[in-house]
C-alpha positions as CSV (number, residue, x, y, z in Angstrom):
1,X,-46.8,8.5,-26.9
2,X,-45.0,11.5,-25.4
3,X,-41.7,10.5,-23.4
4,X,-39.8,13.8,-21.5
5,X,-36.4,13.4,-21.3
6,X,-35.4,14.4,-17.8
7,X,-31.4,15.3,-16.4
8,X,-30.5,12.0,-14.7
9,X,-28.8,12.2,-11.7
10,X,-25.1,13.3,-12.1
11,X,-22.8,12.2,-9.1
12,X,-22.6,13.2,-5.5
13,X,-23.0,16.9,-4.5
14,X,-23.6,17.6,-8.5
15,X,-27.1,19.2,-8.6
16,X,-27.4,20.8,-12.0
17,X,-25.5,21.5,-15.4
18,X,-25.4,23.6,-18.4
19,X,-26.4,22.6,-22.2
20,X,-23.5,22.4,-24.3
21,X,-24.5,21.2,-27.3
22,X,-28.0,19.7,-29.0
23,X,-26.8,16.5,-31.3
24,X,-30.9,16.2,-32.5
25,X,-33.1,18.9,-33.6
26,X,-37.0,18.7,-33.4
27,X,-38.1,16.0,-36.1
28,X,-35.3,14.1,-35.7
29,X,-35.4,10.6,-35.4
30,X,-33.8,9.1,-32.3
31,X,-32.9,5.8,-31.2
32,X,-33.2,4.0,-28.0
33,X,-30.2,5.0,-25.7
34,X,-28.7,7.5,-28.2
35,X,-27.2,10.9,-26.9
36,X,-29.3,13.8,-27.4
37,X,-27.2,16.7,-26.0
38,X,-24.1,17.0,-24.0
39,X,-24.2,18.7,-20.7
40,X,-21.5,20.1,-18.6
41,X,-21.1,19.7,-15.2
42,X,-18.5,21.5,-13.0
43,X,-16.2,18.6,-13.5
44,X,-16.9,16.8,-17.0
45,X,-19.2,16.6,-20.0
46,X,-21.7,14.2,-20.3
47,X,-24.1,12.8,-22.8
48,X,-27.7,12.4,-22.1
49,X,-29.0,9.4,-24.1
50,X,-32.4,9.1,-25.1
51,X,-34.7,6.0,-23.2
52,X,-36.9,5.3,-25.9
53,X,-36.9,5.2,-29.8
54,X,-38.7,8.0,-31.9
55,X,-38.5,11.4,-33.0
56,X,-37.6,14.5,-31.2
57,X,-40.7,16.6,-31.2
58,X,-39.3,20.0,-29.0
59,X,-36.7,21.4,-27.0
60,X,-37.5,22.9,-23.9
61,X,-33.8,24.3,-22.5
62,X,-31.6,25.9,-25.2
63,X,-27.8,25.8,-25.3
64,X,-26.5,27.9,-23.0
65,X,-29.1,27.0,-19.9
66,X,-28.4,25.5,-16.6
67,X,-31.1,22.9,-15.6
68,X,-31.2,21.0,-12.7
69,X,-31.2,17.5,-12.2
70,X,-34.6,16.0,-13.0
71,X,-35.5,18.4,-14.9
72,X,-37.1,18.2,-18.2
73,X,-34.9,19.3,-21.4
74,X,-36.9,17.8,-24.2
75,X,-39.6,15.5,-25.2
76,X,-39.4,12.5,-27.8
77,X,-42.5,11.0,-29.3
78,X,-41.9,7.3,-29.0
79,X,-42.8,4.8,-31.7
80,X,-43.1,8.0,-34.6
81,X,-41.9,8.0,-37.5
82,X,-39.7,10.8,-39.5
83,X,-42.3,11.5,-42.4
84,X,-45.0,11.9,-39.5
85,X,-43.0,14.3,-37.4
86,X,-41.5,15.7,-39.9
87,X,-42.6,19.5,-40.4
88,X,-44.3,21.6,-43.0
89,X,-41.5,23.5,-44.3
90,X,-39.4,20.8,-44.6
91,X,-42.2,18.5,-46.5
92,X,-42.2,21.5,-48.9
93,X,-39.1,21.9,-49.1
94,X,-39.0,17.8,-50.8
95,X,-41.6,19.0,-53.0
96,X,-39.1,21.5,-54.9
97,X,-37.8,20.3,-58.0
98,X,-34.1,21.9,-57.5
99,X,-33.4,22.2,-53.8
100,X,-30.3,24.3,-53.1
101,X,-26.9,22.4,-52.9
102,X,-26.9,23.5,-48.8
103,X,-30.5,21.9,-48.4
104,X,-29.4,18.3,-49.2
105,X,-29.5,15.7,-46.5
106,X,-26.1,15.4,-45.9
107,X,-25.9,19.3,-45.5
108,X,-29.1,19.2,-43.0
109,X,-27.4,16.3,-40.9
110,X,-24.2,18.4,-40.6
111,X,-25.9,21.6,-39.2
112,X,-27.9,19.4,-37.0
113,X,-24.9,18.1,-35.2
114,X,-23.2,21.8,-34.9
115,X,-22.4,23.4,-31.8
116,X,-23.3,27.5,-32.0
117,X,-19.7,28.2,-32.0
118,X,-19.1,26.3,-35.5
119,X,-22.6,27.4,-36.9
120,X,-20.9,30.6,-36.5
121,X,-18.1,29.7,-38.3
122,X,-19.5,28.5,-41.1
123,X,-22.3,31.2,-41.8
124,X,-19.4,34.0,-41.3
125,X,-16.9,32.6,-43.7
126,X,-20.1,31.3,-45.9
127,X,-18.8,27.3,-46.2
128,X,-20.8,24.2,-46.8
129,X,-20.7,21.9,-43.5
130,X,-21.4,19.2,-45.5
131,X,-18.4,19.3,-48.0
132,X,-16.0,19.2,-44.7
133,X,-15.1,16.0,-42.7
134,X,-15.3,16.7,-39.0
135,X,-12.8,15.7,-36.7
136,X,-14.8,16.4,-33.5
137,X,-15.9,13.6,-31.0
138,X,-18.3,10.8,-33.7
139,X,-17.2,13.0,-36.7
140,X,-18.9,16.0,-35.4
141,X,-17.3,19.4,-37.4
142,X,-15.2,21.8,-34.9
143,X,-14.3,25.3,-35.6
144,X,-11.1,24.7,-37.0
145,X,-12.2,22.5,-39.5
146,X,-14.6,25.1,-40.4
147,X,-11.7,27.3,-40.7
148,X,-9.3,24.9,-42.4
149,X,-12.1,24.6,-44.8
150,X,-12.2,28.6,-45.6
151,X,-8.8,29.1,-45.7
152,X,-8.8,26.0,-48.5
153,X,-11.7,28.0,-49.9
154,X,-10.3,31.4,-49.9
155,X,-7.2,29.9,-51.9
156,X,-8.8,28.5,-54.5
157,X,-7.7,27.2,-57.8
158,X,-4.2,28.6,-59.7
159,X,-5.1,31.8,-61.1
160,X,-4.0,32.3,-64.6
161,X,-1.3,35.3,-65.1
162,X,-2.7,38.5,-65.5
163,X,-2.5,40.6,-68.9
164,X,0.6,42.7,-68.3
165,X,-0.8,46.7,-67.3
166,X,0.7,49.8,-67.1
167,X,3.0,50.6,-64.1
168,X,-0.1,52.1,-61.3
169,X,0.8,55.6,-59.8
170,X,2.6,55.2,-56.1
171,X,-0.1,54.7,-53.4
172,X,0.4,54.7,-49.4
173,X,1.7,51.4,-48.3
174,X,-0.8,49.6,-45.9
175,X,0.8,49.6,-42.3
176,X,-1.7,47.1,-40.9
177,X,-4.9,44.7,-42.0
178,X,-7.6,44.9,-39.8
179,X,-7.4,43.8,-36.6
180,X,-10.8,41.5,-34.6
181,X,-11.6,40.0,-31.5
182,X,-14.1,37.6,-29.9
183,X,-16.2,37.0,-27.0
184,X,-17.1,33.3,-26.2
185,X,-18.6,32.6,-23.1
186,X,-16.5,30.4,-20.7
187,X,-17.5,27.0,-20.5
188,X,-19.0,25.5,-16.9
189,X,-15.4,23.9,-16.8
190,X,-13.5,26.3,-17.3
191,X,-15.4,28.7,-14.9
192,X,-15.1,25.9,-12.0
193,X,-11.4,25.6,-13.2
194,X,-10.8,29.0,-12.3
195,X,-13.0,29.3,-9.3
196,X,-11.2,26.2,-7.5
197,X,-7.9,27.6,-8.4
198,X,-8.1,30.7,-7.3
199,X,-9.7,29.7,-4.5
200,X,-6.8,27.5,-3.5
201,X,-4.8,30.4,-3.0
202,X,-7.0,32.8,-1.2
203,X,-7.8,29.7,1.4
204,X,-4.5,27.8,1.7
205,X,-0.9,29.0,2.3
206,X,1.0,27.5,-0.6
207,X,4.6,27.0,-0.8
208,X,6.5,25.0,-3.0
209,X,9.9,23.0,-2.9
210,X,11.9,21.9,-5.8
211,X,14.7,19.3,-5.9
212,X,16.5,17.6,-9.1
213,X,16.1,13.9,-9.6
214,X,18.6,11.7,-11.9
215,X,16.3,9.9,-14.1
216,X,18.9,7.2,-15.2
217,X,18.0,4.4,-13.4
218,X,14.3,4.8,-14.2
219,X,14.8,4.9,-18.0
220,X,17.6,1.7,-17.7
221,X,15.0,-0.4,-16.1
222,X,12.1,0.9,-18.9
223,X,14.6,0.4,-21.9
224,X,15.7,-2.9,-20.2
225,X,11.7,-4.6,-18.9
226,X,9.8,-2.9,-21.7
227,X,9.4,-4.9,-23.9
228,X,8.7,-7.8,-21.7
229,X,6.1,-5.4,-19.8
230,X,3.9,-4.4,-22.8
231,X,3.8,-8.3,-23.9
232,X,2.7,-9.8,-20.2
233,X,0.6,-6.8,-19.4
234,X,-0.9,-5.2,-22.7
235,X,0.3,-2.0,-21.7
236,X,3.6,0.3,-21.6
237,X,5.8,0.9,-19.4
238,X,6.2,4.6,-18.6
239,X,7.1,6.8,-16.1
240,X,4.0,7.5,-14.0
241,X,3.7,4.3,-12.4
242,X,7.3,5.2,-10.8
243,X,6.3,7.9,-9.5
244,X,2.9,7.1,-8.6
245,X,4.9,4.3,-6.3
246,X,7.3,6.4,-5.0
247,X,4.8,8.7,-4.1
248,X,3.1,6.2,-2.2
249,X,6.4,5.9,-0.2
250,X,6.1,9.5,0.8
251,X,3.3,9.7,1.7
252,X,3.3,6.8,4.5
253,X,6.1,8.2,5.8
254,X,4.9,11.6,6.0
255,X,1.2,11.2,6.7
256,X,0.6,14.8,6.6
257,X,1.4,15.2,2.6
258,X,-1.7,12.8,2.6
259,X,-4.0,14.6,4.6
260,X,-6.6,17.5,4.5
261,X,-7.7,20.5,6.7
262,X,-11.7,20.0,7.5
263,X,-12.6,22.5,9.6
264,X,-10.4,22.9,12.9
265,X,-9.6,19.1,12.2
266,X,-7.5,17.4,10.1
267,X,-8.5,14.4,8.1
268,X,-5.6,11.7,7.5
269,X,-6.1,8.6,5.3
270,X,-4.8,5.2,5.3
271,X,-5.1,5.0,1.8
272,X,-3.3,6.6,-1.0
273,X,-5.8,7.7,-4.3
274,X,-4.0,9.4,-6.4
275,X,-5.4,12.4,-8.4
276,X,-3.8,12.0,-12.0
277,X,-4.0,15.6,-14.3
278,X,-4.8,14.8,-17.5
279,X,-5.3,17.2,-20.4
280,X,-9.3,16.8,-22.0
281,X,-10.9,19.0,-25.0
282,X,-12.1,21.0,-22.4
283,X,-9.7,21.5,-19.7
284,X,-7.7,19.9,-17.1
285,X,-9.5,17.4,-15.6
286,X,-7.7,15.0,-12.3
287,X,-9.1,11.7,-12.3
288,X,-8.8,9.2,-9.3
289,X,-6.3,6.2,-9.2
290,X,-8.2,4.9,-6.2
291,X,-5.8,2.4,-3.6
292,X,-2.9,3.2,-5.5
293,X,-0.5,2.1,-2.7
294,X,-2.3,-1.7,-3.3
295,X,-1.6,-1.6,-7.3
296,X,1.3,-2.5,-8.7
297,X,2.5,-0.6,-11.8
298,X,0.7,-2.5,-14.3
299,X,-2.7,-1.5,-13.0
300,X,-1.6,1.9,-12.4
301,X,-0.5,2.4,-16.0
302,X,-3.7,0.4,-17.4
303,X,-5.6,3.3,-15.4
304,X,-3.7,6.2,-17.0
305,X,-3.6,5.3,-20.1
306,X,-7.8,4.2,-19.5
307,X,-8.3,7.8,-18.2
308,X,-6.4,9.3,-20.6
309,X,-8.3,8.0,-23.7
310,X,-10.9,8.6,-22.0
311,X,-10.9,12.5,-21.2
312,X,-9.8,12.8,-24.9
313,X,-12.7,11.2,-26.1
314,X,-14.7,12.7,-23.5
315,X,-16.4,9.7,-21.4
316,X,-15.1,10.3,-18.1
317,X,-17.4,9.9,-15.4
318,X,-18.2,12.3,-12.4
319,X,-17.2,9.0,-9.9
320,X,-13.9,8.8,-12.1
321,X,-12.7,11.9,-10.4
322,X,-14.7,12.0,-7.0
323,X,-11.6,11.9,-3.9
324,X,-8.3,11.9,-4.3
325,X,-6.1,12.4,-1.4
326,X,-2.6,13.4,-3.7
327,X,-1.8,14.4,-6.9
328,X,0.2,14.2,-9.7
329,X,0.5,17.0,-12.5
330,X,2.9,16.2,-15.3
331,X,3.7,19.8,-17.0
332,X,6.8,17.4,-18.9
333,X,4.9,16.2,-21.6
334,X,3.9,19.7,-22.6
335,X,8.0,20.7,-22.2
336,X,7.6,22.8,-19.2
337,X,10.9,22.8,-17.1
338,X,9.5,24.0,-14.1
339,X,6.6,25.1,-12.2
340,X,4.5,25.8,-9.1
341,X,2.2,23.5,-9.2
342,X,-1.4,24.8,-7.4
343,X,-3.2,22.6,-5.3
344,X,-6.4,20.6,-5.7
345,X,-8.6,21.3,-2.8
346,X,-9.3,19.8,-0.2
347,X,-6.0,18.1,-0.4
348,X,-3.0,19.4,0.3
349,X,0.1,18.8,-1.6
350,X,0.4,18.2,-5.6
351,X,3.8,16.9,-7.6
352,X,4.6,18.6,-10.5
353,X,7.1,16.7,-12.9
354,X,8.7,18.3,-15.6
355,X,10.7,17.3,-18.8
356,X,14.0,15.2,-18.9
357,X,17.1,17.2,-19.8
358,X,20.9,16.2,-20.4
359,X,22.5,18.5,-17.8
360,X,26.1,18.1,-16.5
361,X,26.0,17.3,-12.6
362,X,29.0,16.2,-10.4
363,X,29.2,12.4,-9.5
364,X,31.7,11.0,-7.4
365,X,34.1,14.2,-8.1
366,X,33.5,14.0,-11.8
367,X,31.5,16.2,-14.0
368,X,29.1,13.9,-15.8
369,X,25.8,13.8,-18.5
370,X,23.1,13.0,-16.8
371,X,19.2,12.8,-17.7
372,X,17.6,15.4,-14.8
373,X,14.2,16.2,-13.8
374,X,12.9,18.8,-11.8
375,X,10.3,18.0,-9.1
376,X,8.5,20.6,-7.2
377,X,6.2,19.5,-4.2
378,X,3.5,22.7,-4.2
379,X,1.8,22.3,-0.6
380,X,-0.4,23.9,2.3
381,X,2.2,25.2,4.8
382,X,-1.1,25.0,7.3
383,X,-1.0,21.6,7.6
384,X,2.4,20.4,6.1
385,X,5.4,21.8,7.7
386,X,8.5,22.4,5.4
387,X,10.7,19.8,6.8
388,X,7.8,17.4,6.3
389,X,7.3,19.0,2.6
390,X,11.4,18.3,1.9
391,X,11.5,15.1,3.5
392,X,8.4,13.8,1.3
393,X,9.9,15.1,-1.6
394,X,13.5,13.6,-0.5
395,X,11.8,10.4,-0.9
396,X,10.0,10.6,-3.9
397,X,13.6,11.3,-5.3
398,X,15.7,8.6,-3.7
399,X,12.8,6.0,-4.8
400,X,13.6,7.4,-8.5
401,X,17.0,7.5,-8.6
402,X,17.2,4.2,-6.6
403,X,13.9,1.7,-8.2
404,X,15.0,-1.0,-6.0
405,X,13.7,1.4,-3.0
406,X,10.3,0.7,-3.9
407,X,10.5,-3.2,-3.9
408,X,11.9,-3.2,-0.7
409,X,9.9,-0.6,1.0
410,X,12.8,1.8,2.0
């Protein structure tokens, strides 16, 4: 029996998606509730698993398409079996009594699972996918294992010395190799990426503040509790949750840095869900720390470091980063020493935190070594005025510099 495999529904507001990649070809067998394809949305990647067991009998949307929700992308003929769906050519193809080294199984399962990008790869620099361990998402090649893999290739085995010749006439020195380039398509993400951004600026009237923040206090109390942290709480201690609290503290002080333009109206919450920027195989994506100003810094760090295994390994869910009313961007683990953070619309202030330095400050009428950070509040100057902007940012800094801030609600 013929089952078609439809787009399930994808989130709020999220009507339709494009086909990234096919993980089974037509005569394929397929289990119940294994991915067929990935699809991209404008804000993540998702699989789209199979409801039934059987074999893949056709395609009908190609890589590269953007189908709707409920729409049919392929159809699965339940309850077959491989040597009944499996083709003509490829039943002839058994019957050969030396089948090329690139025709084994293992070679055929590799292709299967290889999105256009590395099939081009591999048929330009004329490797064999299945003498290459992938390092993609479920062992899945990517193109620079492909190109690992030619490189390796292109070396080769330790010539052995040449037979000594006579000294060649002089020829023009080369002044250059050939140069290349290459067009790849931008992915649904990345075009949203760029369309939100840049549409931040064209709608919003961004300004940024920066102050300095003395991180000594912060890293005494993670050297001193973090070992006792990770063994009560599973988890370690690190610098988000800090400033995810003292953020919180801001932002109930100055309601504003919280809030979004709707309209001619202005939207305040008495909530605080935190929009956390985390780096994924495919872009930036901001996932939601919902209630944050109710969590204490154990659940906020279990979230983070949740999301953040997640984006890498590509699970996150369209509800994962639905809302937020603030966020936080941390340009310091990539070293960045400051930036101007852009806004995520609709809301209407961001934190950017950037790396820890030893830089000599004055304390008490002394020059001293301290560890500094730079902060940089970017926000809508619509809606947040800049003493608002400096006083939320004031706070965030005092709460760092100061922990004990944050227990007591100051």
């Amino acid at each position: 029996m013929a089952t078609e495999i439809k787009i399930p529904a994808l989130g709020e507001s999220v009507t339709e998606g494009t086909i990234a990649e096919w993980f089974k070809q037509p005569g394929d067998a397929v289990a119940a509730d294994e991915a067929i394809c990935s699809l991209e949305t404008d804000k993540v990647a998702v699989d789209v698993p199979s409801p039934v067991a059987g074999i893949m009998s056709e395609h009908r949307a190609a890589v590269g398409d953007t189908v709707e929700v409920g729409a049919v992308i392929a159809v699965i003929e339940a309850g077959a079996t491989a040597a009944a769906a499996a083709p003509a050519p490829v039943a002839a193809a058994a019957k050969a009594d030396t089948p090329a080294p690139a025709a084994t199984e293992e070679a055929m399962g590799a292709a299967q699972t290889m999105s256009p990008a590395v099939r081009r790869a591999v048929l330009e620099h004329g490797v064999d996918p299945s003498t290459i361990k992938g390092t993609g998402k479920d062992g899945r090649l990517t193109k620079e294992d492909v190109l690992a893999a030619a490189e390796a290739k292109a070396k080769g085995p330790a010539a052995p010395a040449p037979t000594p010749a006579p000294a060649p006439t002089a020829a023009p020195v080369a002044t250059g190799g050939a140069r290349g380039e290459e067009r790849v398509k931008m992915t649904r993400m990345r075009q949203t990426i760029a369309k939100r951004l840049k549409a931040a600026q064209d709608q919003s009237a961004l300004l940024t503040t920066f102050n300095d923040c003395d991180m000594s206090a912060v890293m005494e109390a993670r050297d001193k509790y973090k070992d006792l942290f990770a063994k009560k709480h599973d988890i370690r201690l690190g610098f988000m949750g800090f400033f995810a609290k003292a953020a919180c503290l801001a932002l109930k002080d100055v309601p504003s840095v919280n809030a979004y333009i709707e309209g001619d109206e202005i939207v305040y919450h008495d909530y605080v869900d935190i929009s956390v920027a985390v780096s994924a195989p495919n872009g930036l994506v901001v996932p939601v720390i919902r209630d944050a100003d109710k969590k204490g810094f154990a659940r906020i760090e279990q979230d983070i470091a949740d999301f953040g295994a997640r984006a890498k390994a590509g699970t996150l869910t369209m509800e994962d980063m639905t809302g937020g009313t603030f966020t936080i961007s941390n340009g310091g683990v990539f070293g960045s020493l400051m930036s101007t953070p852009i806004i995520n619309p609709p809301q209407s202030a961001v934190l950017g935190l950037h790396r820890i330095e030893d830089r000599a400050v004055v304390r008490n009428g002394e020059i001293v070594i301290r560890p500094m950070m730079y902060l940089a509040l970017s926000y809508d100057h619509r809606l947040i005025d800049g003493r608002e902007a400096v006083t939320a940012l004031k706070i965030i800094k005092e709460a760092i510099e100061d922990p004990t801030r944050m227990l007591i609600d100051l």
